[in-house]
C-alpha positions as CSV (number, residue, x, y, z in Angstrom):
1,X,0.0,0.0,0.0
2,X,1.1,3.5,-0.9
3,X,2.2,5.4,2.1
4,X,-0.1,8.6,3.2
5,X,1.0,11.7,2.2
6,X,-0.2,14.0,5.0
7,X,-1.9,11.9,7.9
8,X,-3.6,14.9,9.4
9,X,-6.3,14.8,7.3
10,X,-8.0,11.8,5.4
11,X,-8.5,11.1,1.9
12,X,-12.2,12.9,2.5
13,X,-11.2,15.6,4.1
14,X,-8.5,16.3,1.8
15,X,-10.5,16.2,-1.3
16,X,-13.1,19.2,1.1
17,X,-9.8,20.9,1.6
18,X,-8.6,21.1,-2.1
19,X,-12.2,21.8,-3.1
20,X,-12.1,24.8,-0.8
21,X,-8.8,25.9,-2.5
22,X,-10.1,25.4,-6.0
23,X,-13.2,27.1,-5.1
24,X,-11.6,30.3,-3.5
25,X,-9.2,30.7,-6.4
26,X,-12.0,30.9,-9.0
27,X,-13.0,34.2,-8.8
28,X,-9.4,35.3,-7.8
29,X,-5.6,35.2,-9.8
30,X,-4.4,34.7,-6.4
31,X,-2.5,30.7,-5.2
32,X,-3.5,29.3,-1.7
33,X,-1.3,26.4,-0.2
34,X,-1.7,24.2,2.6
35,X,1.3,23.0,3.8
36,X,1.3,19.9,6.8
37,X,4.6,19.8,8.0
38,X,5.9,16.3,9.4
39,X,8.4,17.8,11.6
40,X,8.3,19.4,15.0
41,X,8.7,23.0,14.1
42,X,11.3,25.0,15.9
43,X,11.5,28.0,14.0
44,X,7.7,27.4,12.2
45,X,8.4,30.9,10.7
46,X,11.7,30.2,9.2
47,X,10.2,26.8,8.1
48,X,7.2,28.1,6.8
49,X,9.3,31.1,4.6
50,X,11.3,28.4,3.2
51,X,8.5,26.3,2.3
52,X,6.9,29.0,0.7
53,X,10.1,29.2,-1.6
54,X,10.5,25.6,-2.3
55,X,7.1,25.7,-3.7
56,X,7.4,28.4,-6.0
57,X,4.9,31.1,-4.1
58,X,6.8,33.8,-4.6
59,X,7.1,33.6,-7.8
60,X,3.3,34.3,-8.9
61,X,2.8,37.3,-11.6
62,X,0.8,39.6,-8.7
63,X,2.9,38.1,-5.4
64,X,-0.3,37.0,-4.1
65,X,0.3,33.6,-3.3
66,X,-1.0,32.4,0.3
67,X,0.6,29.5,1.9
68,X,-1.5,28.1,5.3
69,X,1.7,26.2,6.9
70,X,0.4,23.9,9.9
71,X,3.1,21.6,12.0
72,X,0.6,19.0,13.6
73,X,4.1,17.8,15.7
74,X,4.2,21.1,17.3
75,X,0.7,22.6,17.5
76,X,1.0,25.3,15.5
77,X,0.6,27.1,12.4
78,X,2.0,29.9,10.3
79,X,-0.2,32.0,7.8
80,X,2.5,33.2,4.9
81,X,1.1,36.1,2.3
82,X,3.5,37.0,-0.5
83,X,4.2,40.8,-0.6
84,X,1.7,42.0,-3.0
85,X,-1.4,41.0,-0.9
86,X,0.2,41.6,2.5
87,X,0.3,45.2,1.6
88,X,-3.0,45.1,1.1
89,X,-4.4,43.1,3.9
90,X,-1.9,43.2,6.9
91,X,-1.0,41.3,10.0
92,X,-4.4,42.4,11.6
93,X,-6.0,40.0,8.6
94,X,-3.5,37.0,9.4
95,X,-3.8,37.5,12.8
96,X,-7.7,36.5,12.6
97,X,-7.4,33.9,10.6
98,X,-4.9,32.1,12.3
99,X,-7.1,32.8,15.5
100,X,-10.2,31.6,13.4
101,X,-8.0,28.2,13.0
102,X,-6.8,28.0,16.4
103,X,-9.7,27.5,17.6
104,X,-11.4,25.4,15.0
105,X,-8.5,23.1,15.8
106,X,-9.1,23.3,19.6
107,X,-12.9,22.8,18.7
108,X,-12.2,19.9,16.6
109,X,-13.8,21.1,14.0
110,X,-10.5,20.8,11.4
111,X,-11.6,20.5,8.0
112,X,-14.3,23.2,8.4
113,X,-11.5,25.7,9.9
114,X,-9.7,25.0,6.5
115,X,-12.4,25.4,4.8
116,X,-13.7,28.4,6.2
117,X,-10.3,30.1,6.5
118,X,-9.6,29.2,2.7
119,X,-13.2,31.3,2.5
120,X,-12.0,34.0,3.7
121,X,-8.4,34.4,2.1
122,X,-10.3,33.6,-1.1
123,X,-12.5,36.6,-0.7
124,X,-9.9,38.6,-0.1
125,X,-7.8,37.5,-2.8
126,X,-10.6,38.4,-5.0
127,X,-11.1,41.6,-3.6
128,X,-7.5,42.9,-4.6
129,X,-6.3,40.4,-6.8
130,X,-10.2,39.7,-9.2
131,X,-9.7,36.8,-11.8
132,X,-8.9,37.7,-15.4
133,X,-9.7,36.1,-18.6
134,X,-5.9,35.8,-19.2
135,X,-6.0,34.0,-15.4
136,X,-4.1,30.8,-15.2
137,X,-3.4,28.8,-12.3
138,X,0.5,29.2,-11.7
139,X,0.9,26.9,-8.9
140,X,-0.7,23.2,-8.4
141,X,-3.8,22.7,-6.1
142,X,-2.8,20.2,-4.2
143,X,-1.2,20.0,-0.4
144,X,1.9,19.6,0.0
145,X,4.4,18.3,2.8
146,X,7.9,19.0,3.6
């Protein structure tokens, strides 16, 4: 049997997850990532930042890529905009999000944090970054791992 790629969440739950993502970046020439991390983070934000390069994020036309970095190990997560929509939303934004996760993780309630926070982000991807005709996807919608 193949070995799972990210036991934190199950086949099912990926497939909500990566619906969310598709979903969000529809209306949007904004990339979201999820990243699970298998490691215990000790620097999650210098793990996160070099995740985020690994994967190409900032490297998007706009810099709006989003990478949602969670280290399951470690009980924590890491919420990574590229420059061009950080200037526009801020840390207040990230901040609420990552609170809005927080506590979707202490409620249980995983899969619907994703997907709710992958809401959000979308929307405001949209707002500042609205699709194009010309719109591809630069960056695969899948999770990855490191």
């Amino acid at each position: 049997l193949p070995m799972k790629r990210t036991p934190f969440l199950s086949d099912k739950d990926e497939s909500r997850v990566l619906a969310a993502i598709r979903d969000a970046e529809a209306s949007t020439t904004g990339e979201i990532r999820l990243c699970i991390s298998a490691s215990n983070a000790t620097d999650l934000q210098a793990q996160a930042r070099r995740t985020f390069e690994r994967l190409g994020m900032h490297q998007t036309r706009d810099r709006n890529g989003v990478l949602i970095f969670i280290a399951p190990e470690s009980r924590a997560l890491f919420l990574l905009g590229d420059s061009g929509i950080h200037e526009r939303c801020g840390d207040p934004f990230w901040a609420s999000i990552v609170e809005r996760l927080t506590k979707a993780f202490a409620d249980g309630t995983v899969v619907a944090g994703f997907e709710a926070a992958i809401r959000e982000i979308g929307a405001a991807l949209a707002r500042h970054y609205p699709r194009t005709e010309s719109d591809t996807n630069e960056l695969p919608d899948s999770i990855a791992s490191d």
